[in-house]
PyMOL Python script that loads the backbone (N, CA, C, O; Angstrom):
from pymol import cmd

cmd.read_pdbstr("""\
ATOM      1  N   UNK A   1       0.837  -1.173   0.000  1.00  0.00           N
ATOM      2  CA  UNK A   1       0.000   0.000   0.000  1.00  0.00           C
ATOM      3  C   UNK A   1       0.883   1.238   0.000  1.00  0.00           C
ATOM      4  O   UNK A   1       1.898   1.506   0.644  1.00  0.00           O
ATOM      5  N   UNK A   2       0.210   1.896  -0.893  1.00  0.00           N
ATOM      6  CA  UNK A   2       1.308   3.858  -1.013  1.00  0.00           C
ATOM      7  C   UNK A   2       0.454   4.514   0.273  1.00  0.00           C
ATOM      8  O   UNK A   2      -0.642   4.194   0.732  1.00  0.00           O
ATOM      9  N   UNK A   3       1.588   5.766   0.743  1.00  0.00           N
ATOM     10  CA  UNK A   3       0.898   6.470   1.127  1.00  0.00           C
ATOM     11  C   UNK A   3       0.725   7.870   0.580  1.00  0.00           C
ATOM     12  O   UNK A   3       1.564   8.330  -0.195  1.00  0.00           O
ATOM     13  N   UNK A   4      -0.306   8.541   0.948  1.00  0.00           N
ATOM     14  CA  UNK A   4      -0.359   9.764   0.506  1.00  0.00           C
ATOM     15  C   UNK A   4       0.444  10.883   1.601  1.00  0.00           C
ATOM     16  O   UNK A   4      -0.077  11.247   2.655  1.00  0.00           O
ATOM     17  N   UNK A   5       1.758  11.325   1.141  1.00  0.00           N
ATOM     18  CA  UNK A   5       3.026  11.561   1.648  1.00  0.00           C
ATOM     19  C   UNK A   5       2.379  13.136   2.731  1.00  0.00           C
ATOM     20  O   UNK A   5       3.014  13.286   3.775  1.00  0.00           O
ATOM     21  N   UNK A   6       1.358  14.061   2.499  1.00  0.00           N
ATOM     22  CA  UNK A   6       0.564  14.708   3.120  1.00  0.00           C
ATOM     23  C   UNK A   6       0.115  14.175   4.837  1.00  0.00           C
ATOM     24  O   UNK A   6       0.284  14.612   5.975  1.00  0.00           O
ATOM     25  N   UNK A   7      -0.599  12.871   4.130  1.00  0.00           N
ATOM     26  CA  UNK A   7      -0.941  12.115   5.558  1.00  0.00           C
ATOM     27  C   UNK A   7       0.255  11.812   6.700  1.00  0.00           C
ATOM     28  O   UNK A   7      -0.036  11.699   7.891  1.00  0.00           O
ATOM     29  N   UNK A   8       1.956  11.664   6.089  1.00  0.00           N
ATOM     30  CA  UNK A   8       2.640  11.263   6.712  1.00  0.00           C
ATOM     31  C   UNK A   8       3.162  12.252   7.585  1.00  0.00           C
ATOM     32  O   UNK A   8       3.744  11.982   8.636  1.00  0.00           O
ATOM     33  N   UNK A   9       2.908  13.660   7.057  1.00  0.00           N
ATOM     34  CA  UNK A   9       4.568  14.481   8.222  1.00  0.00           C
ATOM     35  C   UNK A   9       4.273  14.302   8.910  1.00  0.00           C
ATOM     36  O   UNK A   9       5.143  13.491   9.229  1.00  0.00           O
ATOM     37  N   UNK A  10       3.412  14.315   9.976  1.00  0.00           N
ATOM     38  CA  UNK A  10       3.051  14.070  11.534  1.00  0.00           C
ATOM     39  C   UNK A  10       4.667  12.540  11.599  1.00  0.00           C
ATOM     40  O   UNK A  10       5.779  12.499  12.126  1.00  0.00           O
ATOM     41  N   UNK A  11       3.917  11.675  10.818  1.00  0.00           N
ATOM     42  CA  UNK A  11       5.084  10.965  11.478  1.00  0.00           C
ATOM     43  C   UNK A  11       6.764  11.330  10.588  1.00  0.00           C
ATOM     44  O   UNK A  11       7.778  11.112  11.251  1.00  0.00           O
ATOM     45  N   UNK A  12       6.883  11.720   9.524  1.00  0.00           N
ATOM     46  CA  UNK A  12       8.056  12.156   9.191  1.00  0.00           C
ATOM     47  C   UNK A  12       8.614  13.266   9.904  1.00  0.00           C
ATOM     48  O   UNK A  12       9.843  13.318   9.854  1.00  0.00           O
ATOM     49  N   UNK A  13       7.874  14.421  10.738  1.00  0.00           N
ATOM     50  CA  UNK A  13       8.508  14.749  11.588  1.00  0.00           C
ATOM     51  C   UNK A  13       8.902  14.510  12.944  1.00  0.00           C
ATOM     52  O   UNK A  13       9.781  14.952  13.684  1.00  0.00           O
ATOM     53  N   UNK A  14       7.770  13.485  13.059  1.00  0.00           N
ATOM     54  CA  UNK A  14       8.925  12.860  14.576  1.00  0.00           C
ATOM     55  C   UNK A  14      10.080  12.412  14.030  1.00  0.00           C
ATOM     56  O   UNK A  14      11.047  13.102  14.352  1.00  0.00           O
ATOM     57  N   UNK A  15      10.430  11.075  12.985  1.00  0.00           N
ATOM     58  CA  UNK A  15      11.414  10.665  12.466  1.00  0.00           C
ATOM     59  C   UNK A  15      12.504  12.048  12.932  1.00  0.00           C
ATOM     60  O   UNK A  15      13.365  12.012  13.812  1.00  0.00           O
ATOM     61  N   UNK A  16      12.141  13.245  12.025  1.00  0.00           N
ATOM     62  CA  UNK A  16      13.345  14.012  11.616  1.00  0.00           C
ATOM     63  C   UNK A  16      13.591  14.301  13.450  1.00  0.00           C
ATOM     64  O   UNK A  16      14.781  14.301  13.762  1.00  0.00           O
ATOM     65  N   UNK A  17      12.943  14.454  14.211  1.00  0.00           N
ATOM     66  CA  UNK A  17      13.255  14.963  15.714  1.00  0.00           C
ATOM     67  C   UNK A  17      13.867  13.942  16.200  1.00  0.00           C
ATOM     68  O   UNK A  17      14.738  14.376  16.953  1.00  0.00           O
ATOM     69  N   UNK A  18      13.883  12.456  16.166  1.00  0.00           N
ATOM     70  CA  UNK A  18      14.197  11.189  16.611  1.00  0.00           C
ATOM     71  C   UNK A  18      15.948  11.473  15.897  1.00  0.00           C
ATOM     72  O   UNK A  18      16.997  11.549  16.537  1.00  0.00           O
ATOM     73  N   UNK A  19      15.766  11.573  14.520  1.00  0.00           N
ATOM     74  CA  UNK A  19      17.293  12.103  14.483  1.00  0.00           C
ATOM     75  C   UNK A  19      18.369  13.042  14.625  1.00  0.00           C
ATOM     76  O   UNK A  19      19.588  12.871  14.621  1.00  0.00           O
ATOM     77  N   UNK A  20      17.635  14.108  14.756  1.00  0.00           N
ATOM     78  CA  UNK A  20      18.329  15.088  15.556  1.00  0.00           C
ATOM     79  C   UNK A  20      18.587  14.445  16.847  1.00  0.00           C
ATOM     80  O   UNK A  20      19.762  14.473  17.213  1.00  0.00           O
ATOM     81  N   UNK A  21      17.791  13.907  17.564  1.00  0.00           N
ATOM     82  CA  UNK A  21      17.951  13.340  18.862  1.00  0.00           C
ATOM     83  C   UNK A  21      19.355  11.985  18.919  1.00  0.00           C
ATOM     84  O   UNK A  21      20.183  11.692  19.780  1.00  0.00           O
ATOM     85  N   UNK A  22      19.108  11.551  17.810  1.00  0.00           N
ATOM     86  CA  UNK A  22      20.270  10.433  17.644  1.00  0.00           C
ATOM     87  C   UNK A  22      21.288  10.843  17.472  1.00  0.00           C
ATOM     88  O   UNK A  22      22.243  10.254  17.978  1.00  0.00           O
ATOM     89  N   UNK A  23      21.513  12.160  16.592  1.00  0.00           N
ATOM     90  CA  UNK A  23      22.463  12.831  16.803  1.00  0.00           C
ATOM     91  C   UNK A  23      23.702  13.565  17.696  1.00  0.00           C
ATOM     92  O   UNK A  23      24.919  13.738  17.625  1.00  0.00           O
ATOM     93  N   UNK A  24      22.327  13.944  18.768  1.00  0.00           N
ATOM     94  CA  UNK A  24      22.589  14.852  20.149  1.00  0.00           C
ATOM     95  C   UNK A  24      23.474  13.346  21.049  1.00  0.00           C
ATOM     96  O   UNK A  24      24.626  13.460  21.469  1.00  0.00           O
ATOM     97  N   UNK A  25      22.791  12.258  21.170  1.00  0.00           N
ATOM     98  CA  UNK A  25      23.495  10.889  21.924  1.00  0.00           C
ATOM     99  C   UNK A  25      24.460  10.466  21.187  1.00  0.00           C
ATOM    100  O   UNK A  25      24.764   9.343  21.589  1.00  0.00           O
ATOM    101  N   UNK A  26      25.190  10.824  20.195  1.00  0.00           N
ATOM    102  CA  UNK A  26      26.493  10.148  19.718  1.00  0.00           C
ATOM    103  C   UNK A  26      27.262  11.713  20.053  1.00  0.00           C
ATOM    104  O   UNK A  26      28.486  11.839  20.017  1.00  0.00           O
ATOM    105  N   UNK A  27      26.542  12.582  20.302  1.00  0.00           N
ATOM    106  CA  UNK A  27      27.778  13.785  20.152  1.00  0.00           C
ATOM    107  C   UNK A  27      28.218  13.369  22.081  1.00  0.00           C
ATOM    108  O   UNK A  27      29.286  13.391  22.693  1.00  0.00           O
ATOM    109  N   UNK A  28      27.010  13.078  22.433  1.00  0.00           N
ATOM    110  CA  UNK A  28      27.379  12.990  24.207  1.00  0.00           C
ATOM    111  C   UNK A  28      27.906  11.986  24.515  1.00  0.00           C
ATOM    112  O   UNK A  28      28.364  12.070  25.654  1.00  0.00           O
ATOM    113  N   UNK A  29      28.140  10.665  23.861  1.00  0.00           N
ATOM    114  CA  UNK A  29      29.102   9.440  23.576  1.00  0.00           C
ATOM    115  C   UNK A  29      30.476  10.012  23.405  1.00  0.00           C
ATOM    116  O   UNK A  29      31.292   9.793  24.300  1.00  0.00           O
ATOM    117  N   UNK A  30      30.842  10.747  22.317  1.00  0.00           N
ATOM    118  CA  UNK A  30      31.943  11.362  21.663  1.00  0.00           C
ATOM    119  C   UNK A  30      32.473  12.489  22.935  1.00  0.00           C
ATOM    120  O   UNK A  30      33.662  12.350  23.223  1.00  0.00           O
ATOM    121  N   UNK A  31      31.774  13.498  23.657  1.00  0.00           N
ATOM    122  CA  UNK A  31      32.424  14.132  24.941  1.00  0.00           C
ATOM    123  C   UNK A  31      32.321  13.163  25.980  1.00  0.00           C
ATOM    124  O   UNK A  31      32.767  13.713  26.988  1.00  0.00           O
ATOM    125  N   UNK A  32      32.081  12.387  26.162  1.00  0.00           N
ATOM    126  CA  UNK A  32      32.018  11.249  27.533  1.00  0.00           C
ATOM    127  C   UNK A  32      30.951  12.048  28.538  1.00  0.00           C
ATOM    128  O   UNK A  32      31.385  12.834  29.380  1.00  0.00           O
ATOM    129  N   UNK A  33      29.705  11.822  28.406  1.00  0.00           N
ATOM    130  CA  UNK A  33      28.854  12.198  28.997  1.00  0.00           C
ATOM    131  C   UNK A  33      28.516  11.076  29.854  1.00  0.00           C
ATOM    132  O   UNK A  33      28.656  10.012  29.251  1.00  0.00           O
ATOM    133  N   UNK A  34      28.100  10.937  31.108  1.00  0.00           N
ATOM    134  CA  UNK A  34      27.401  10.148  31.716  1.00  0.00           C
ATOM    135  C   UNK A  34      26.642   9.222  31.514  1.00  0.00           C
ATOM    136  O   UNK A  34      25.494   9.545  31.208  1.00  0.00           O
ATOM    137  N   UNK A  35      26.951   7.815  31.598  1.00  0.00           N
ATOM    138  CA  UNK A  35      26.093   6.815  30.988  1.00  0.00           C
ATOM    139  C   UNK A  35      24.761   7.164  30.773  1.00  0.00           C
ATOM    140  O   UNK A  35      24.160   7.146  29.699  1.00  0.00           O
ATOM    141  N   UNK A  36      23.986   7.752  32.804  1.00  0.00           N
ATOM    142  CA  UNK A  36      22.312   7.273  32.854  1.00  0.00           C
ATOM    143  C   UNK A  36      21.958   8.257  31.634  1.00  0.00           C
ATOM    144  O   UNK A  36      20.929   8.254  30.958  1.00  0.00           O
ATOM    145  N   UNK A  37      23.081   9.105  31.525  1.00  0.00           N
ATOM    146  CA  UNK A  37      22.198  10.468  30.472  1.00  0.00           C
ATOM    147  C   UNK A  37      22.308  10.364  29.063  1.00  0.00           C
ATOM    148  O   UNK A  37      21.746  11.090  28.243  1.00  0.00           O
ATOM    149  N   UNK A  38      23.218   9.226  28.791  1.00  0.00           N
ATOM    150  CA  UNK A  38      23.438   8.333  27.520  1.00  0.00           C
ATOM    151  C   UNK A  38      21.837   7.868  27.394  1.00  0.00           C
ATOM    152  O   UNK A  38      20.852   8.317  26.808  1.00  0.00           O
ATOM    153  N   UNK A  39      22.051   6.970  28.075  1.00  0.00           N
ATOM    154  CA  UNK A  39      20.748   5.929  27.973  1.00  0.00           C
ATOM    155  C   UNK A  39      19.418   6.307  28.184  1.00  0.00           C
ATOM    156  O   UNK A  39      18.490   5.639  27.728  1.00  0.00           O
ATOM    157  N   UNK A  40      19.268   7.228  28.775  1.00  0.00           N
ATOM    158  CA  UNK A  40      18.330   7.822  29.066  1.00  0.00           C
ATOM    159  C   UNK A  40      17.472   8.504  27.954  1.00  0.00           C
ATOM    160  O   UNK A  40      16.246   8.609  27.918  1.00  0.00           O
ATOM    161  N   UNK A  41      18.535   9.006  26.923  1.00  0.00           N
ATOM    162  CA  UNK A  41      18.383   9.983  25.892  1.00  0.00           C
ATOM    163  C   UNK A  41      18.015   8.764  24.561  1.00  0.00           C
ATOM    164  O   UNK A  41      17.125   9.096  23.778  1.00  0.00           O
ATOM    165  N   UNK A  42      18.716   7.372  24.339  1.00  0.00           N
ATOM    166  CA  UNK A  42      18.386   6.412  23.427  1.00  0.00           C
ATOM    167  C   UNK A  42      17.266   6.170  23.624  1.00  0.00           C
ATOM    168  O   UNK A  42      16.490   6.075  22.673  1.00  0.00           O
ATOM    169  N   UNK A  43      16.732   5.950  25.288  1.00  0.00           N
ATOM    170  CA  UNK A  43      15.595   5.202  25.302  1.00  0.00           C
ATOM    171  C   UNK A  43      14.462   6.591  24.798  1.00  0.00           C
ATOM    172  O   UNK A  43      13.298   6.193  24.763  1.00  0.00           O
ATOM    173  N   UNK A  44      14.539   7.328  24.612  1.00  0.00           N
ATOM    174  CA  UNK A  44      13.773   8.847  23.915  1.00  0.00           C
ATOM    175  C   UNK A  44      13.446   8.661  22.650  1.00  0.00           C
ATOM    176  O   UNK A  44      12.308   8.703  22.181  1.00  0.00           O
ATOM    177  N   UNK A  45      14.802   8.380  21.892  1.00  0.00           N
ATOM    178  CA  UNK A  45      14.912   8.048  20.534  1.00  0.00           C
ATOM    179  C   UNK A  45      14.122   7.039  19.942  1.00  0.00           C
ATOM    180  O   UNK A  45      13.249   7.302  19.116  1.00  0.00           O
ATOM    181  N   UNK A  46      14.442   5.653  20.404  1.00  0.00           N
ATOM    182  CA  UNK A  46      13.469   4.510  20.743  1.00  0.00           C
ATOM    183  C   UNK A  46      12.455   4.472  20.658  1.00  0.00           C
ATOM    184  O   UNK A  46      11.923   3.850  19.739  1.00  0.00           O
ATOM    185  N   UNK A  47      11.695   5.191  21.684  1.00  0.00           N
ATOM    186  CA  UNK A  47      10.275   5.673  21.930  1.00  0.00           C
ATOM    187  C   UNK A  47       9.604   6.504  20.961  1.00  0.00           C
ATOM    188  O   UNK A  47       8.394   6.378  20.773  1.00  0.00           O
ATOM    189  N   UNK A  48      10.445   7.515  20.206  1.00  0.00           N
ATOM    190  CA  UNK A  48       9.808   8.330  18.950  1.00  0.00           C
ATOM    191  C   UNK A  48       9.918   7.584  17.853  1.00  0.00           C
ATOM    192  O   UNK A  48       8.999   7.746  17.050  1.00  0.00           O
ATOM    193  N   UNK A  49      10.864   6.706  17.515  1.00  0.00           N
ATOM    194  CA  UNK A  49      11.107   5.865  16.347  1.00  0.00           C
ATOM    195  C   UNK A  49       9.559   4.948  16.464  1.00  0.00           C
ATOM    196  O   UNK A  49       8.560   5.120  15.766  1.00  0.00           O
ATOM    197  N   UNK A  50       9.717   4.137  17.366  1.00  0.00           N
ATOM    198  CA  UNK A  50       8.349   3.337  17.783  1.00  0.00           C
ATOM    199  C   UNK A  50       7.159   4.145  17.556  1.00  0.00           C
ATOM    200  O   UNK A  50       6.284   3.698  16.814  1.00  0.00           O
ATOM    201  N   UNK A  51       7.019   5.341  18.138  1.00  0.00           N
ATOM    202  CA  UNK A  51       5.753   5.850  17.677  1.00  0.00           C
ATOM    203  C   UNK A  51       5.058   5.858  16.444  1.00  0.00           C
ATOM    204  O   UNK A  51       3.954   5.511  16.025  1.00  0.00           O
ATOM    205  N   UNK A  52       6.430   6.547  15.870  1.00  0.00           N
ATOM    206  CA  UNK A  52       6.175   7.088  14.353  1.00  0.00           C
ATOM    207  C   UNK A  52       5.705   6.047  13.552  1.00  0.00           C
ATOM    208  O   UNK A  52       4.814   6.279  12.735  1.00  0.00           O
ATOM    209  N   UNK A  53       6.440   4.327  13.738  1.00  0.00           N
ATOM    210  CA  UNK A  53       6.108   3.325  13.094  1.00  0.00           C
ATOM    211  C   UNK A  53       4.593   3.091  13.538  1.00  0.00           C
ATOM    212  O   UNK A  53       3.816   3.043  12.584  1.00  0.00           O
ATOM    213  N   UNK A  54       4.006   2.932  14.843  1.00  0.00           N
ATOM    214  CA  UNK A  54       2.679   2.971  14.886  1.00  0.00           C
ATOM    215  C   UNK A  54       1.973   3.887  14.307  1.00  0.00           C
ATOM    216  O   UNK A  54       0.970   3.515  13.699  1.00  0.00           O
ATOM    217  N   UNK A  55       2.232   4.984  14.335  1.00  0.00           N
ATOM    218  CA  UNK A  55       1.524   5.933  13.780  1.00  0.00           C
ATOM    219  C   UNK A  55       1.353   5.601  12.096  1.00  0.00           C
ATOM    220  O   UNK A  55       0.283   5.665  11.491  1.00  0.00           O
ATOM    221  N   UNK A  56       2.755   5.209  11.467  1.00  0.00           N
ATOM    222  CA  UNK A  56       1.968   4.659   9.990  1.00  0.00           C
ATOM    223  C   UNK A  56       1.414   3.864   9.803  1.00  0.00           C
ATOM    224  O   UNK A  56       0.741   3.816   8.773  1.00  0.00           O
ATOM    225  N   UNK A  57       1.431   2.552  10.971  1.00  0.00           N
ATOM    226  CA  UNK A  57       0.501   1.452  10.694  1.00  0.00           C
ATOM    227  C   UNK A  57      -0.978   1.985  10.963  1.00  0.00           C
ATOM    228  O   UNK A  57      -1.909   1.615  10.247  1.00  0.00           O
ATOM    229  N   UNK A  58      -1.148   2.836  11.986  1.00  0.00           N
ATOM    230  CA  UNK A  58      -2.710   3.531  12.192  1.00  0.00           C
ATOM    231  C   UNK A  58      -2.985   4.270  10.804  1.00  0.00           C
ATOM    232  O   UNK A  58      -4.124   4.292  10.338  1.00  0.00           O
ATOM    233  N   UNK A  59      -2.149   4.738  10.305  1.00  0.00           N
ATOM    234  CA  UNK A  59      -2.478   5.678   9.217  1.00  0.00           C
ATOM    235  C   UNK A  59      -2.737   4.777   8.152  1.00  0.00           C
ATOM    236  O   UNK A  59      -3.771   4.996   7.521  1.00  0.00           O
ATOM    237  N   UNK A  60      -1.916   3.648   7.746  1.00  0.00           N
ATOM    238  CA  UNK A  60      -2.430   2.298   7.047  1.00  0.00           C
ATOM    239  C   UNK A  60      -3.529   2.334   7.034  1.00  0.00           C
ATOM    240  O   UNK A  60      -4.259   2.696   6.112  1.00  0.00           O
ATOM    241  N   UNK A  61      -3.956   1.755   8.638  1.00  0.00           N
ATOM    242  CA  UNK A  61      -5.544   0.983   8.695  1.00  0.00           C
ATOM    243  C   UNK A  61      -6.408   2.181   8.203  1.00  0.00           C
ATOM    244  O   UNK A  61      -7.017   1.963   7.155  1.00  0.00           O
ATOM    245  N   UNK A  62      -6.575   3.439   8.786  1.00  0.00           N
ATOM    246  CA  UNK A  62      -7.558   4.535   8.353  1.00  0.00           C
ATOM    247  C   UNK A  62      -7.509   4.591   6.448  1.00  0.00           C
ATOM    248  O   UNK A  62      -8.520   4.559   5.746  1.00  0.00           O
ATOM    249  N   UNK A  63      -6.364   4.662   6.032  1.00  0.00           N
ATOM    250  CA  UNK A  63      -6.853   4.238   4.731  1.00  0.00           C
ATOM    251  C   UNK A  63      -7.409   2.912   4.388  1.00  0.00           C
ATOM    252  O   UNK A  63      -8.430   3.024   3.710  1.00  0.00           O
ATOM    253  N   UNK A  64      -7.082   1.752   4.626  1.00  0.00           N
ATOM    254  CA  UNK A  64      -7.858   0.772   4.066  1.00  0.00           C
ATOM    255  C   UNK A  64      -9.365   0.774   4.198  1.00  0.00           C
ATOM    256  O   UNK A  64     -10.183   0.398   3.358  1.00  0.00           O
ATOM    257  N   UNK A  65      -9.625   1.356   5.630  1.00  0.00           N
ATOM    258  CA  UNK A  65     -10.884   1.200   5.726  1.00  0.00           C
ATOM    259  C   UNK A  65     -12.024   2.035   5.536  1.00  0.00           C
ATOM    260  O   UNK A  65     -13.216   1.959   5.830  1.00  0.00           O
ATOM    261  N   UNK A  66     -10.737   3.470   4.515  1.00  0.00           N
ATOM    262  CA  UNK A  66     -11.598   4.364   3.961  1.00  0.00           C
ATOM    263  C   UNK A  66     -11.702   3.671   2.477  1.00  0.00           C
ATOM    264  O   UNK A  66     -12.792   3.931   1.967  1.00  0.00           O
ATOM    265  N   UNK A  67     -10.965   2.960   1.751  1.00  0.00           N
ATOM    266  CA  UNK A  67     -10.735   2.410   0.838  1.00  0.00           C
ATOM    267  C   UNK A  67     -12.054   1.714   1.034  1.00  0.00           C
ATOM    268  O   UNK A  67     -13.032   2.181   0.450  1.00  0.00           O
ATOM    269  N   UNK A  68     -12.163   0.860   1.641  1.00  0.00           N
ATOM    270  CA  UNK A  68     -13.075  -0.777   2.086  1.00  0.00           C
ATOM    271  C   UNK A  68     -13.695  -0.414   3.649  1.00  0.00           C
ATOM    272  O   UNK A  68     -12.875  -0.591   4.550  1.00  0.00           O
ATOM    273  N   UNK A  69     -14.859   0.004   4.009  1.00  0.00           N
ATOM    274  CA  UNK A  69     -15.549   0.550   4.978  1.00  0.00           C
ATOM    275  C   UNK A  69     -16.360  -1.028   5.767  1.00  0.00           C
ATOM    276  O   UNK A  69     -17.139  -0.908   6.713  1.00  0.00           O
ATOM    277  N   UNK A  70     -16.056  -2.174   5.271  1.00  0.00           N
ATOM    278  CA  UNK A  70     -16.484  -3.191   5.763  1.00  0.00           C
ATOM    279  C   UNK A  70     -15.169  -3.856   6.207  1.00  0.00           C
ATOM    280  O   UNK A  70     -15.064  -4.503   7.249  1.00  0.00           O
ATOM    281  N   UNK A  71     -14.096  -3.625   5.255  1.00  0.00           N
ATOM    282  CA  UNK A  71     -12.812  -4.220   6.284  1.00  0.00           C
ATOM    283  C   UNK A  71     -12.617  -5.677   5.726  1.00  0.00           C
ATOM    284  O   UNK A  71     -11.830  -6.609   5.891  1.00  0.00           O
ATOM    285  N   UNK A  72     -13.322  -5.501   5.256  1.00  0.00           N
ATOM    286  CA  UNK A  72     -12.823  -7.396   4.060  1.00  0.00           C
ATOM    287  C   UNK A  72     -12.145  -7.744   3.583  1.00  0.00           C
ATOM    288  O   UNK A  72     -11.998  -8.931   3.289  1.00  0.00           O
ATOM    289  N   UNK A  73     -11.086  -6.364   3.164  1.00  0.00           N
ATOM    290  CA  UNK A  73     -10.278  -6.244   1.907  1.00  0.00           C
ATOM    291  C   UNK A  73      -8.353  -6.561   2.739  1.00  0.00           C
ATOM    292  O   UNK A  73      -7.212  -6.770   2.326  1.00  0.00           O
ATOM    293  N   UNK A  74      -9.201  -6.374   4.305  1.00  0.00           N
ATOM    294  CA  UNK A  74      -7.969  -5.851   4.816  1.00  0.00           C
ATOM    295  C   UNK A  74      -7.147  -7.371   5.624  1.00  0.00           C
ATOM    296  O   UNK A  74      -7.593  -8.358   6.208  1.00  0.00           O
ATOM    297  N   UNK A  75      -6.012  -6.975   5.330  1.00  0.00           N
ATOM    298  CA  UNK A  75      -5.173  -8.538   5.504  1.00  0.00           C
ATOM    299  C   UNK A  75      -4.370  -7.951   7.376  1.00  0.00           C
ATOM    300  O   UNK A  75      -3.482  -7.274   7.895  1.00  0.00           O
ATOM    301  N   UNK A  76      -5.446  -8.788   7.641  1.00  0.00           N
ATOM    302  CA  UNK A  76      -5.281  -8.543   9.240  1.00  0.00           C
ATOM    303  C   UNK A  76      -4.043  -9.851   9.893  1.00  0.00           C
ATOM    304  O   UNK A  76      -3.954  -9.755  11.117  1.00  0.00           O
ATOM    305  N   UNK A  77      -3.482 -10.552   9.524  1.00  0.00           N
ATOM    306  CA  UNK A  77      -2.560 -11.110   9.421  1.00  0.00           C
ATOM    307  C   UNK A  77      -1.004  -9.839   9.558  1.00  0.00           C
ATOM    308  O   UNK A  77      -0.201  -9.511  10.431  1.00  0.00           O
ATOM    309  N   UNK A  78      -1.277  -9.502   8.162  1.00  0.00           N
ATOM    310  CA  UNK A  78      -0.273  -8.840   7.763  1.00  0.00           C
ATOM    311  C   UNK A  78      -0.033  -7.317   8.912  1.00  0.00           C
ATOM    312  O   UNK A  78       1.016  -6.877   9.382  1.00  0.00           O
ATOM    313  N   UNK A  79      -1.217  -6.904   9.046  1.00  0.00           N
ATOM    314  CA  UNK A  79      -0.910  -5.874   9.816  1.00  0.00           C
ATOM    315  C   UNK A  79      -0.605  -6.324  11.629  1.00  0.00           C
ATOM    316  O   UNK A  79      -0.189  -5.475  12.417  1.00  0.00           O
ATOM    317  N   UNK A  80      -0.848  -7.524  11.979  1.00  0.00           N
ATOM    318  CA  UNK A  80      -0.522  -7.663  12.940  1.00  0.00           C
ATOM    319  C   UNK A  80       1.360  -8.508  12.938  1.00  0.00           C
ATOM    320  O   UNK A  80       1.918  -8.653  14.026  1.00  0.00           O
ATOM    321  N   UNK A  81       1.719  -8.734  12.278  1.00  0.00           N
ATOM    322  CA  UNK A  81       3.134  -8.781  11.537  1.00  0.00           C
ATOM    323  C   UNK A  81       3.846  -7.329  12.242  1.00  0.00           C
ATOM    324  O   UNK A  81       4.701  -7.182  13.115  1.00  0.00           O
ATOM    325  N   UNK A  82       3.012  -6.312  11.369  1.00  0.00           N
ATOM    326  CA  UNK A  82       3.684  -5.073  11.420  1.00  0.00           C
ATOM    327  C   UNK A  82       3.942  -4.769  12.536  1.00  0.00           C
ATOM    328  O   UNK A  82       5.065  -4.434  12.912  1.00  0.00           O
ATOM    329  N   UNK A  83       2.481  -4.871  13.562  1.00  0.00           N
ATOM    330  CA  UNK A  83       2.823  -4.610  14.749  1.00  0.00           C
ATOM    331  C   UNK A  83       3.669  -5.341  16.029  1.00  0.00           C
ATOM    332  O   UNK A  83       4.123  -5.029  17.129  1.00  0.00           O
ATOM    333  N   UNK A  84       3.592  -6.278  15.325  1.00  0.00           N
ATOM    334  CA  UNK A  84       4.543  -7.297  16.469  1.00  0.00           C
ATOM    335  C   UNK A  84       5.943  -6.840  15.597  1.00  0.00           C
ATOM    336  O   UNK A  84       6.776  -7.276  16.391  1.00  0.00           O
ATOM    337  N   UNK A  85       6.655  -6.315  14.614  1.00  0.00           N
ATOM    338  CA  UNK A  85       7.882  -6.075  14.314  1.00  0.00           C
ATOM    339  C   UNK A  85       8.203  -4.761  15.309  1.00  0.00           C
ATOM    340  O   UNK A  85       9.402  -4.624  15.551  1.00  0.00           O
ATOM    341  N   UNK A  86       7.599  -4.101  15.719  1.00  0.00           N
ATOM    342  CA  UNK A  86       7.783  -2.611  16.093  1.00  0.00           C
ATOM    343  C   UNK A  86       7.780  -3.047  18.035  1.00  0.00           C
ATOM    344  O   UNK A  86       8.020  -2.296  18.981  1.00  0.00           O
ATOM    345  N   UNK A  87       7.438  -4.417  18.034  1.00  0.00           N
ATOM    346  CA  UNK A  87       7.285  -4.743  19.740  1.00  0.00           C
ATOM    347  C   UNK A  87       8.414  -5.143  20.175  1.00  0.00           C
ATOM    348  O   UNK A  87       8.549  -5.435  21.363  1.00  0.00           O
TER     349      UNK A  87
END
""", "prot")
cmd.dss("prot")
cmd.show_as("cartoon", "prot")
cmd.util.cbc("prot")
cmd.orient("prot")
């Protein structure tokens, strides 16, 4: 399935904040920053990366089932795939 690239910035801009953020934890790796504030800051990254992937699988389903309003069409297999990859 395409998406309509409109529907996405919500999640293409977390992405772009998730990497700025990935950014900010290798520069604090590179000065020797404090582990908890290492880790602390990945598990951030983590958490926005994860979102964003739910957020396109929600954005998925809202199209299919604007596509197909009975939901017949939709391979519920496959989308639960998606979501157990992102767990």
């Amino acid at each position: 399935m395409r998406f309509d690239p409109e529907l996405l910035k919500p999640s293409v801009l977390r992405l772009k904040r998730a990497s700025g953020q990935l950014n900010a934890v290798i520069r604090m790796l590179e000065s020797g920053r404090e582990y908890e504030e290492v880790i602390t800051q990945i598990a951030a990254v983590s958490k926005a990366i994860d979102r964003a992937g739910y957020s396109i699988i929600a954005q998925g389903m809202r199209t299919c089932l604007a596509d197909d309003p009975t939901g017949e069409s939709i391979d519920t297999g496959k989308l639960e795939r998606l979501f157990l990859t992102l767990s």
